[in-house]
C-alpha positions in Angstrom: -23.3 6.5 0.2 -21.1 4.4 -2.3 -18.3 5.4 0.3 -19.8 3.5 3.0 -21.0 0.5 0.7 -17.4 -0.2 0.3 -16.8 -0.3 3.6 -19.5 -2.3 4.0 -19.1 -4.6 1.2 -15.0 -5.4 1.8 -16.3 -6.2 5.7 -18.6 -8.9 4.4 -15.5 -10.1 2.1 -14.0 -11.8 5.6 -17.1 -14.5 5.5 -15.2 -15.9 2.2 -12.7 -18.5 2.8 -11.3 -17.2 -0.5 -10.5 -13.9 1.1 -8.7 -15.1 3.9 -6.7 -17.2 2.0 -5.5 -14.9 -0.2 -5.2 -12.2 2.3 -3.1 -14.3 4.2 -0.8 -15.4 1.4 -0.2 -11.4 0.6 0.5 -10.6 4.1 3.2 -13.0 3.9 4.2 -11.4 1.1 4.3 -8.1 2.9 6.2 -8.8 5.7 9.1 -10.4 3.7 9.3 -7.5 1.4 10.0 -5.7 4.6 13.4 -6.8 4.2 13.8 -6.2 0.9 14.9 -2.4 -0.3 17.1 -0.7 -2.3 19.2 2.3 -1.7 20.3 4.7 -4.5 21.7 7.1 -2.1 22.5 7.4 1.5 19.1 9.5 2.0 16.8 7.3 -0.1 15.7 4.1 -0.1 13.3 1.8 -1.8 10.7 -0.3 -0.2 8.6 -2.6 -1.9 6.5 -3.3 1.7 3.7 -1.6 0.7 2.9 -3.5 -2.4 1.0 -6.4 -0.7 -1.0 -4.1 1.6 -2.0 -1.9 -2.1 -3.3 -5.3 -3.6 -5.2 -6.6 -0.5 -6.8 -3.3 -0.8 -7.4 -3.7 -4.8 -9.3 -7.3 -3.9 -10.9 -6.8 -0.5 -12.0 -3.3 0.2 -10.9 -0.9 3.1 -11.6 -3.4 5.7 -10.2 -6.2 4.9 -6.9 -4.3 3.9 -7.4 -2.4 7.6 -7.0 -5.6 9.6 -4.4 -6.9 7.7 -2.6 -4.0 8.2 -2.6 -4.8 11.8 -1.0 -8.1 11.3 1.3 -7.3 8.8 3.1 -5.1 11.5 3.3 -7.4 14.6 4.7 -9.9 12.6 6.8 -7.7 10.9 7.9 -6.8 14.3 8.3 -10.6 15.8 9.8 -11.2 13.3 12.7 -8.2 13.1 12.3 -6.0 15.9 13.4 -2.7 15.8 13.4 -0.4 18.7 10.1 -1.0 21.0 7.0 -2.2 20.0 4.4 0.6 19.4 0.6 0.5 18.7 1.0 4.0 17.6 3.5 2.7 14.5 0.7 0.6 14.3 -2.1 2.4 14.0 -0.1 4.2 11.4 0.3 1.3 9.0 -3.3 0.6 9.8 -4.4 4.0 8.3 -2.1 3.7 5.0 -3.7 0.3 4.3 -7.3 1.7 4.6 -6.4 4.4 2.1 -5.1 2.0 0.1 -8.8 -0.3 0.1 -10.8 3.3 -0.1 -8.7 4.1 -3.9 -8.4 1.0 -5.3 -10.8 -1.7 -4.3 -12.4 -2.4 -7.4 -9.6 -0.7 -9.6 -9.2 -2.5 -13.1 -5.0 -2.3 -13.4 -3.7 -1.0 -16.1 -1.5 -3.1 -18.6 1.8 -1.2 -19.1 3.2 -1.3 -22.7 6.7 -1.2 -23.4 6.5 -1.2 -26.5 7.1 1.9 -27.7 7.2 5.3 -25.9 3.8 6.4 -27.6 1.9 2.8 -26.1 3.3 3.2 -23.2 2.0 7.1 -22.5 -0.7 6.2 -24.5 -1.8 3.7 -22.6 -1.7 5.9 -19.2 -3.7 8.3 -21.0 -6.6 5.7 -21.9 -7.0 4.7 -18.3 -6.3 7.9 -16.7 -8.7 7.4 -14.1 -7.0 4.2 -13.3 -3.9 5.6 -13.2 -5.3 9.0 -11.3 -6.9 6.0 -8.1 -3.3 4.9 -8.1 -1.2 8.2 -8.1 -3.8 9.5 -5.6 -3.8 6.2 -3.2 0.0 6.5 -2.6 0.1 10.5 -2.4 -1.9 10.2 0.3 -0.6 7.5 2.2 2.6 9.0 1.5 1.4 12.7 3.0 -0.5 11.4 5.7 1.0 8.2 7.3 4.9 8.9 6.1 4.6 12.2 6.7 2.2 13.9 9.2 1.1 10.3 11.2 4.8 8.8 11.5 6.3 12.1 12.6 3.9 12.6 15.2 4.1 9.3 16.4 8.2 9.9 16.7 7.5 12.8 18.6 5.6 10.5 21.1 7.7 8.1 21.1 10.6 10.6 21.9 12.3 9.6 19.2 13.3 13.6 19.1 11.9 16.9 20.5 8.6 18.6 19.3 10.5 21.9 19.0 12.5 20.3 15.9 9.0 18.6 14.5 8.6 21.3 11.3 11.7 20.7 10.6 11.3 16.9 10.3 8.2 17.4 8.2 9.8 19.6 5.9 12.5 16.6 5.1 9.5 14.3 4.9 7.7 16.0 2.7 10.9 16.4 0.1 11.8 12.6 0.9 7.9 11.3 0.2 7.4 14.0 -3.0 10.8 12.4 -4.6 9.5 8.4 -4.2 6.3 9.3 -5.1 6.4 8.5 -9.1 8.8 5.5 -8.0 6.3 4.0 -6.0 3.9 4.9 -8.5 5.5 3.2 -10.9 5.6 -0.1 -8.6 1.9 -0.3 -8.5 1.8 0.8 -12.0 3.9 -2.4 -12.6 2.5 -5.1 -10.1 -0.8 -4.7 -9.5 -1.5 -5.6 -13.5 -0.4 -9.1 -12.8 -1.3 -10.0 -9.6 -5.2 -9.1 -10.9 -4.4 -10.9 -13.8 -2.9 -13.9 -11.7 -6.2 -13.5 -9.1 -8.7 -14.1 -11.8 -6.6 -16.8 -13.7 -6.2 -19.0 -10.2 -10.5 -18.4 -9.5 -11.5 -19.1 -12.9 -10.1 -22.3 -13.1 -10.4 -23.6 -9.7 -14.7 -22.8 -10.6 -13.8 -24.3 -14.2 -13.1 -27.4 -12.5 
C-alpha cells in the first residue's frame, strides 16, 4: 500500500507551483547534460543525463519524475536530433525516470566525507540503506532500460537484426555492470547538495 501512496502522493505534487518550477528548472538541467560526457576509452563513456531525472525523482515521487521524463526527451531530441524520432526511445527514458521516483522519493542523501578513508566508508556504512535506494535505483535502470528496454527498442527500430539481439545484450550487460559504481558514485555525490540547496532556497523564501 505504501507503494501506491507514493504514486499517489508525487501525482498530487503537480498541483504545487513549487514543483513545477523546480521540475522545470531540472529538466533544463537534464537536457543540457545530454551534451556533456566524457570518454575514458573508445567503448565507454560518461553521461551525467540522468542526474536531473534521479533528483526530480528524489523531490517529487514516481509521477512527477515519469512526465518529466517525457519532456526531457523531445526536447532533448528538438534540440539535437539523432536518427528518427521514436516514442519507443521514449517510453524507455519514461520507465528509467519512474524507477528513479519509486527508490528515492523521500531519500535523505548522504553527505560524503573525504576526509579520511575511514569517514568516508564509514559514513556509507551509517546510511547503508540510503546508499542501498541509490545503488539499487541505478542497477535497475541500468538492467532494465539500458539494457533489456533499449535493445529491444533497437531491434524495432531496425537498428540491427533480432538474430544478433543476445549478443547485444551480453555487451550491454558488461557495458552497464562496469558504470554502475561510476554512476553510483555521481548520485552519491550530487544528490547531497542539490537536497541541501532545495531546503536552503524553501526555507528562506517561507522565512521571509
Amino acid at each position: 500500500m505504501a507503494f501506491f501512496r507514493n504514486f499517489k502522493k508525487s501525482f498530487e505534487e503537480l498541483k504545487s507551483i513549487r514543483c513545477l518550477t523546480v521540475t522545470a528548472l531540472l529538466i533544463g538541467v537534464s537536457v543540457a547534460l545530454k551534451f556533456v560526457m566524457i570518454m575514458p576509452s573508445e567503448t565507454l563513456k560518461i553521461s551525467f543525463a540522468f542526474v536531473g531525472l534521479a533528483a526530480i525523482g528524489m523531490l517529487y515521487g514516481p509521477v512527477v519524475a515519469g512526465l518529466a521524463g517525457v519532456v526531457t526527451d523531445v526536447i532533448g531530441f528538438l534540440v539535437k536530433p539523432t536518427g528518427a524520432f521514436s516514442p519507443i526511445f521514449t517510453l524507455v527514458e519514461v520507465a528509467g525516470a519512474v524507477i528513479y521516483g519509486i527508490f528515492l522519493y523521500g531519500l535523505n542523501p548522504v553527505k560524503l566525507d573525504f576526509s579520511s578513508r575511514s569517514a568516508f566508508f564509514g559514513g556509507l556504512k551509517t546510511n547503508g540503506f540510503q546508499v542501498f535506494r541509490i545503488f539499487m535505483a541505478k542497477f535497475c535502470v541500468n538492467l532494465f532500460c539500458n539494457v533489456f528496454l533499449n535493445t529491444i527498442a533497437m531491434v524495432i527500430m531496425g537498428y540491427f537484426a533480432p538474430e544478433v539481439f543476445w549478443v547485444k545484450i551480453t555487451t550491454r550487460i558488461v557495458k552497464n555492470l562496469t558504470m554502475l559504481p561510476i554512476e553510483v558514485f555521481i548520485l552519491l555525490l550530487v544528490l547531497y547538495p542539490v537536497m541541501v540547496a532545495y531546503r536552503a532556497a524553501f526555507r528562506e523564501k517561507r522565512s521571509a
